[in-house]
N, C-alpha and C positions, 0 to 999 in steps of 0.2 A: 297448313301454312303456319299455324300455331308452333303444332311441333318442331317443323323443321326452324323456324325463330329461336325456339328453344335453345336448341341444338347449337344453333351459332354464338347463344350467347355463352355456352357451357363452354365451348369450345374459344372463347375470348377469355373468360377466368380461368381458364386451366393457361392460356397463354401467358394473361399477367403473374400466374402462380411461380408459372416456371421462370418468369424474368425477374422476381422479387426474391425466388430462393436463389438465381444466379448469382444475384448482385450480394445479398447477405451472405452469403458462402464464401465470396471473397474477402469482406469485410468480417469476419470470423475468424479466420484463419489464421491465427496468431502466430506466431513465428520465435516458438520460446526457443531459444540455445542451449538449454536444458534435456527437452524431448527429444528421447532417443529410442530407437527399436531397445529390444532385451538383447538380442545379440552382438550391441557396441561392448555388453559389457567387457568381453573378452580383451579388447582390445585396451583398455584401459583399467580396468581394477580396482583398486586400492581400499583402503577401510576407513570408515564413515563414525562420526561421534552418533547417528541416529540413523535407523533403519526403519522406516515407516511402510508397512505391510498392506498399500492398499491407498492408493489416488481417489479415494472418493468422498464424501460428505465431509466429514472428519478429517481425513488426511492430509487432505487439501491446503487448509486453512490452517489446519497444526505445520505441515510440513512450512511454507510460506513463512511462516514465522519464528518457526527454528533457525531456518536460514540465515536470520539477518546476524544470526552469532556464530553459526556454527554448521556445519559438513552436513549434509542430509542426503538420502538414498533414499526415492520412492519406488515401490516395486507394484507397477497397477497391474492387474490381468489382464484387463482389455485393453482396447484401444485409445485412440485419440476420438474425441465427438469433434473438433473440430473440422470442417468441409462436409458435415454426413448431412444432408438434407432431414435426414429422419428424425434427428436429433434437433435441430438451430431451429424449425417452424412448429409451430405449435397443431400447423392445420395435419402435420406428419405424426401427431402426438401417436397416435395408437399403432401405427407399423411397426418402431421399435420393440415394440410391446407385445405383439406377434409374432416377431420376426424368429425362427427356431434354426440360423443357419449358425454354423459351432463357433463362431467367431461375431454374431451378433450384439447389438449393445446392453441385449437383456438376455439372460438365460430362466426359462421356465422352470418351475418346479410345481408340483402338486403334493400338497398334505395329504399324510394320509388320513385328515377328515373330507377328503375329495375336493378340496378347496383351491384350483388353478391358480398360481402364483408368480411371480416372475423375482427373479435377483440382478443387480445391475452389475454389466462387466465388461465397463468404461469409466475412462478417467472422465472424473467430476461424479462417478457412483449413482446414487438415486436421482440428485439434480440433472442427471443429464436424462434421464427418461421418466418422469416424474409430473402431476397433474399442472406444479408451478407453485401453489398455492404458499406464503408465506405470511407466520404467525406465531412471535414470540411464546415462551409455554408462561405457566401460571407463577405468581410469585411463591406460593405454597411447592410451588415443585424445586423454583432453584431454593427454596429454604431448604426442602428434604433434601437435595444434593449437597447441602454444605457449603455451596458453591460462595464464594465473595461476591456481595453483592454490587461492589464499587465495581468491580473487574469486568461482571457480568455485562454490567450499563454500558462498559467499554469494548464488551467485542462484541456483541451487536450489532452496535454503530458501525462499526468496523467492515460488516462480512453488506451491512446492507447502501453503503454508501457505493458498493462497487457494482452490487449484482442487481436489488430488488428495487423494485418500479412500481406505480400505482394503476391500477388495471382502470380502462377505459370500459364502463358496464356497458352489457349488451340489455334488450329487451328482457331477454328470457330472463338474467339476473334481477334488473329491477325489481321486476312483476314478482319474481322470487322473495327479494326485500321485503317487497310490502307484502307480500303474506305473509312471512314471520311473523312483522310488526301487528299485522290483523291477528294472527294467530296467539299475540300475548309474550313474544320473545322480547322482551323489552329490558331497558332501553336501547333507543335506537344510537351508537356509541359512531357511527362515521366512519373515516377512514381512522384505519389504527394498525401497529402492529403487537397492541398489548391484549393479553388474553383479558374478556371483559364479557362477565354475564350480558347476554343479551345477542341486539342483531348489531355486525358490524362488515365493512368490509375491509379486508386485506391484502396483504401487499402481495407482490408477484413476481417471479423472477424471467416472466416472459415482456418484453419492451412492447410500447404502441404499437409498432411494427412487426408482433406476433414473434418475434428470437429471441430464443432461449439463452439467459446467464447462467451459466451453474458455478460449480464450487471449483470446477477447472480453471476459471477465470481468476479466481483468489491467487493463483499461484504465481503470480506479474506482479503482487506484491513482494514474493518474494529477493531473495539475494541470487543472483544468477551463476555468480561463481561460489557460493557453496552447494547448491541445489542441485542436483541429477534425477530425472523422471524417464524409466525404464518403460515403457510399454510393452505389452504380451511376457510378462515376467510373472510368470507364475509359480509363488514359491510353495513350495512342497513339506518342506518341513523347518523349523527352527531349531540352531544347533545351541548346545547346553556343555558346559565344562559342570562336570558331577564330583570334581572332586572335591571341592569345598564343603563347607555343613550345609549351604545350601546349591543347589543347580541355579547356575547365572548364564543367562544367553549372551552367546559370542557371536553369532551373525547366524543367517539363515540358508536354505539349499535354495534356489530355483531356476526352472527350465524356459530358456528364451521360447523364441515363434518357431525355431527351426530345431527344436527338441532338446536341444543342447542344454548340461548340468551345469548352473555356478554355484559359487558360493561367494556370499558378501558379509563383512565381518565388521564389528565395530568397536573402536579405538577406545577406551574407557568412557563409553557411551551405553544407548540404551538400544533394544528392540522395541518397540510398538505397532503392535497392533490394533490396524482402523482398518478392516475387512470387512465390516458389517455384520451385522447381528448372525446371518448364516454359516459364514467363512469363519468369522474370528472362533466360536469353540469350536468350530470342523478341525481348523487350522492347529488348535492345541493339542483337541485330541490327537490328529496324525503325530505329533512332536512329543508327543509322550505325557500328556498331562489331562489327566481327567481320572474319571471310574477305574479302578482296577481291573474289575472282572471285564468292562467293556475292550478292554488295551489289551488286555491279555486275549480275549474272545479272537481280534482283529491280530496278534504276533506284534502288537508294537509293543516295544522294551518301552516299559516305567520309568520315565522320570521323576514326577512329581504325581503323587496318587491326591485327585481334588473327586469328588462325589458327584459335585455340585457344577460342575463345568458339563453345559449343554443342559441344563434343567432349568425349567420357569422361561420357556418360551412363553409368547404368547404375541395375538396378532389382533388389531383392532376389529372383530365384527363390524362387517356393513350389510344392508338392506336398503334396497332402492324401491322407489314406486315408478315406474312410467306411466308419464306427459303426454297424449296424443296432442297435436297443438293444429290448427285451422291449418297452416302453410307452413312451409321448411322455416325452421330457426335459425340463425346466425351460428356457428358455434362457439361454444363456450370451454372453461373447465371450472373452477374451483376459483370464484371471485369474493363470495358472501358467507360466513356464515353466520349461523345462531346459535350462540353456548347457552344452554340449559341448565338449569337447574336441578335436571330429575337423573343427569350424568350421561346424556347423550348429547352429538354435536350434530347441526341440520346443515345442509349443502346441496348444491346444486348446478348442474351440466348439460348443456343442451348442444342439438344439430352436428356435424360430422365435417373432416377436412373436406377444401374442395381441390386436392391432388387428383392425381390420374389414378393412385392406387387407394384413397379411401374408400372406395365404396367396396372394394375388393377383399375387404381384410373382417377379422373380426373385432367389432370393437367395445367389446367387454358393455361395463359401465357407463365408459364416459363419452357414449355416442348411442342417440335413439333405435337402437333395433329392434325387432321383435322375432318370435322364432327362437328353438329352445332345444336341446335335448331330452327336452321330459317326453317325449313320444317316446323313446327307445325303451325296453326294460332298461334296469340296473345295469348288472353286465354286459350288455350292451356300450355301456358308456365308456369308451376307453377313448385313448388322445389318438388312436385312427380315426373313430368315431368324431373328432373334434375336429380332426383337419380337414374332413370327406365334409361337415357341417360349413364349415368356413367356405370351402371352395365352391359348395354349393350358393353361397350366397353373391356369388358373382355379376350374377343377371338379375339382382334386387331393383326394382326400379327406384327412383327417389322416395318417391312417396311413401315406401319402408321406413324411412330417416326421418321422418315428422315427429317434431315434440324433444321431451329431454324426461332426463331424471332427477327428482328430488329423493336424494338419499340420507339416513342417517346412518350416525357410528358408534363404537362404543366408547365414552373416557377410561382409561384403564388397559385391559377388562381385568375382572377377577380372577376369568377363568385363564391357565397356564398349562403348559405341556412340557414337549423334551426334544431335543434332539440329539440324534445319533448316528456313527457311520454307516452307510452300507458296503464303498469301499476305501482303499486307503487310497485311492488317486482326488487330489483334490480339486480337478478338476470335474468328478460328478459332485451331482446332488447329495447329502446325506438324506436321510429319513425325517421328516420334520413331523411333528403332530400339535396341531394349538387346543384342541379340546374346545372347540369354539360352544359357549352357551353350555358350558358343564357346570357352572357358578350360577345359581338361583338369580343372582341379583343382575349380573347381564340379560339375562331372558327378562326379567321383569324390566329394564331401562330400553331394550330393543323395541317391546311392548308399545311404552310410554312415547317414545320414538315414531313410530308409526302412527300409533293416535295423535300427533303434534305436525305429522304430514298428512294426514286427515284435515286438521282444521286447515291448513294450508291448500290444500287443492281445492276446497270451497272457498276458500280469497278470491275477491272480486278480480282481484290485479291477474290470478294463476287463468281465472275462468273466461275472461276476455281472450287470453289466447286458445285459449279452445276450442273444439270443436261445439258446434251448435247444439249439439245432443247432448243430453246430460249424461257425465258417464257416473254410475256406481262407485263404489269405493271395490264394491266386491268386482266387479269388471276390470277395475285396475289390477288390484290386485291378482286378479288371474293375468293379465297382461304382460305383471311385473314377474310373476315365478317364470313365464316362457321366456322374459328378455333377461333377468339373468342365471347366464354357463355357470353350472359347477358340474360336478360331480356325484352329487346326493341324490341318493332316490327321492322322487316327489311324493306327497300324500293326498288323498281325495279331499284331506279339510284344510289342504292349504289356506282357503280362501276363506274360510268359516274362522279358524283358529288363529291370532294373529300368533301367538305361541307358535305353531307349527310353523307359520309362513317364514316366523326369523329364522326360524333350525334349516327348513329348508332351502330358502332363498340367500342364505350367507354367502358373501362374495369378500375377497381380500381389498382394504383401500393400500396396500403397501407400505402398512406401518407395523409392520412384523419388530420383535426386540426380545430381549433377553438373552440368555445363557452361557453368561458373563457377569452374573449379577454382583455389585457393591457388596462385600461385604461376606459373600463367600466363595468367590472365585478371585475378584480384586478387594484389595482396600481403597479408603477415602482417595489417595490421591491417582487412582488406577493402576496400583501396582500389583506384579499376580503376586499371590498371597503365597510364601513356604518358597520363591523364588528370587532371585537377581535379574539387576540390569534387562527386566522386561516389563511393560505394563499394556495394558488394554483401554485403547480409547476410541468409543465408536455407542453405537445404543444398544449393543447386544448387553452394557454393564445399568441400560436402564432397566426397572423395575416396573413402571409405567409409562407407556409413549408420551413426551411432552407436547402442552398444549392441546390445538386442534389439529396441527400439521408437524412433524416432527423435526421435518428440514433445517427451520432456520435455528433450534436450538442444537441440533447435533453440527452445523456448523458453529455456531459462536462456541461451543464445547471445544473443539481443536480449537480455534485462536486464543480460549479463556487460557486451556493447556500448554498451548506452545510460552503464552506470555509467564506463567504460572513458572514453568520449568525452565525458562530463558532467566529469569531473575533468581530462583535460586539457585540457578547454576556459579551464574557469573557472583551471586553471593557468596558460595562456597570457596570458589576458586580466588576471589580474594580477600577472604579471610574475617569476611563480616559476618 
């Protein structure tokens, strides 16, 4: 009787599910006059003072704000997120994220440190598939960027009056909170969006109502009659008049949804590129700009020979612990966290959507599972291996989903890598490598890291949700290498070693950056360096991920940039 009670209740929140994503799906669904297939291009044409290479984090908010002076062409690869259910509810968070169909809103990749990763490829970029989580970076970061600090204070304000909201805590947060504060993460700083030693909570671009705002939404700020936003336009390569002292881009190649070549050109304007940390050097090298021997290896004609374009990747190491917890949690993602001192960030995510397809799907991180590929050898471990895994967990019962994860990150890291082609269609993957934990001093802060979610799962606050038994630290920790997917072979001292356990237990938090960087790929105001009439703005030109969450600074980045280059345009042009 029990059960089948159960059962009818299940069967009432999957109903209310479905009538709350009905209703906000209509209420989403913006209706810009701008947004158009890739294939209108044909039928209209013309050349654009700005060419912005990529609708997402960045683009978004730069594009929006070009507008209000001047012609702009956005060219996104993907889609629209608006009406996608997987996208607008948070309880959908992990299907996008899974999802491997060629036209999806995320596209997977794996490091070749075996580290499962995913890239976003939809308009509004990371925000549209992303934990939510929003969090100013540090004032030492916009120092090193150079950035004005007046202008700063103003697009901020700017990107969060439209999109970010103040998250409603769940249990599992609280109880979270206050183990920090027991654990010594102090002071306890409130609600805040300023980066601030200690514990605080931050803001969030998902509403009460669990719907996602992303950076797509910035774009209603914009001018509607200069603005054009291409969807499934995927551009191929950027074109270069070479015959001056230096190569200056005159507009770009790309191929709508129905395969078909354009080319879009700009009027004594710029090109920019905001394709994200992966795409943006993919994007150069295909166009002729990076390594020599690599362009030449690949038969693309050299335009502009840089060393340094696709180098000093690098991608924030995480390690999680699992939470068995007495009974199902609410779900959570990314509401609290705790900035340290010793250069690690603490966080925390609990319980699982309650859609028809969450319990179906794999969900990484940011959802209680347990269950691992460390049974298989090594080679064993391939991405059939990963989807035969996933499908298998179809018939999980709930009780699988009990508890959450308290995970840390790394600030930084030290440790960097490279990326490079493997073909010239840019629509694959290139070859990515982050060298996770190659840098002494990230293993030593990962360390630190774990011994600081040590003292935290002893908090009174963590231990009430618990289960009655006392668990180990070394029982979690075995718990935590089965719950998180990678790719790496496991060790027998995983659990002895916390040294081992980070190398082995590394998971991506999707704050991948670089290879773009300031100052050898761009200068100060993002422009590529030995080139014309192009610049690069997005975090592949960061050095380190800002803050605790990267989002809300690589957005105010496009609004700081559009405001930046809207004024000294129009300075230029009349003669001040």
């Amino acid at each position: 009787m029990a059960l089948k009670m159960e059962n009818i209740f299940l069967k009432i929140l999957l109903c209310l599910s479905i009538l709350s994503s009905s209703q906000g799906a209509s209420f989403s669904n913006f209706n810009y006059p701008f947004l158009k297939k890739a294939s209108s291009f044909g039928d209209e044409g013309g050349s654009f003072d700005y060419i912005i290479v990529g609708g997402g984090t960045a683009g978004c908010p730069l594009a929006a704000t070009l507008s209000q002076n001047f012609s702009v062409l956005v060219l996104e690869r993907g889609g629209s997120p608006y009406g996608n259910l997987n996208i607008s509810y948070m309880q959908n968070f992990h299907i996008s994220l899974t999802d491997t169909a060629p036209n999806s809103p995320s596209q997977a990749f794996i490091s070749t440190d075996g580290v499962i990763n995913t890239r976003a490829r939809v308009l509004g970029g990371a925000t549209s598939i992303n934990a939510g989580f929003y969090s100013r970076a540090s004032p030492s970061f916009i120092a090193k960027a150079g950035w004005n600090s007046e202008l700063v204070n103003e697009s901020y304000p700017w990107v969060e009056k439209q999109i970010v909201h103040w998250p409603e805590l769940t249990p599992w947060q609280s109880a979270f909170k206050d183990g920090l504060l027991e654990a010594g993460i102090l002071p306890f700083n409130g609600y805040t969006y300023d980066h601030l030693y200690g514990t605080k909570v931050g803001g969030t671009i998902f509403d009460k109502d669990g719907h996602r705002h992303t950076a797509a939404d910035l774009l209603a700020a914009g001018n509607p009659k200069n603005l054009r936003v291409l969807l499934h336009a995927t551009v191929q390569r950027i074109m270069f008049d070479t015959r001056g002292p230096k190569p200056k881009a005159i507009g770009v190649i790309f191929k709508d949804e129905k395969g078909n070549q354009h080319q879009a050109v700009v009027a004594n304007g710029e090109v920019i590129v905001s394709a994200g940390a992966i795409a943006s050097p993919q994007l150069l090298l295909l166009s002729g700009i990076g390594p020599k021997a690599e362009l030449k290896k690949k038969k693309i004609q050299v335009v502009l020979r840089n060393e340094f374009v696709g180098k000093g990747m690098s991608d924030n190491p995480c390690n999680s612990i699992f939470i068995p917890t007495k009974r199902p949690v609410e779900q959570s993602l990314i509401q609290i966290v705790g900035i340290t001192k010793v250069g690690s960030f603490i966080e925390a995510s609990s319980g699982f959507g309650q859609s028809s397809d969450s319990i179906q799907r794999n969900h990484g991180i940011m959802s209680a599972e347990i269950g691992q590929l460390s049974t298989l050898p090594p080679k064993r471990r391939t991405p059939q291996a990963i989807r035969a895994y996933i499908e298998s967990k179809r018939d999980l019962p709930h009780e699988a989903f009990m508890g959450g994860f308290i995970l840390e990150k790394i600030a930084g890291p030290f440790s960097t890598g490279h990326l490079s082609l493997i073909t010239t269609d840019m629509a694959d993957n290139p070859s990515v490598t982050f060298n996770y934990f190659s840098h002494p001093d990230d293993l030593r802060r990962c360390v630190l890291g774990i011994r600081t979610i040590e003292k935290i799962v002893r908090s009174k606050h963590i231990v009430d949700l618990t289960d009655d038994t006392t668990y180990s630290m070394e029982i979690l920790l075995n718990m935590s290498v089965k719950a998180n997917v990678n790719l790496i072979p496991k060790h027998t001292n995983d659990t002895a070693s916390l040294e081992q356990f980070c190398k082995d237990t590394v998971v991506t938090i999707w704050h991948y950056h670089g290879g773009c960087h300031v100052g050898t790929v761009v200068d100060s105001d993002y422009r590529l360096i030995g080139a014309d009439g192009i610049r690069v703005i997005d975090s592949s030109t960061f050095v380190n991920s800002p803050g605790t969450n990267p989002q809300a600074t690589v957005m105010m980045m496009g609004r700081y940039m559009g405001v930046k280059m809207v004024r000294e345009r129009l300075g230029r042009e009349s003669g001040v």
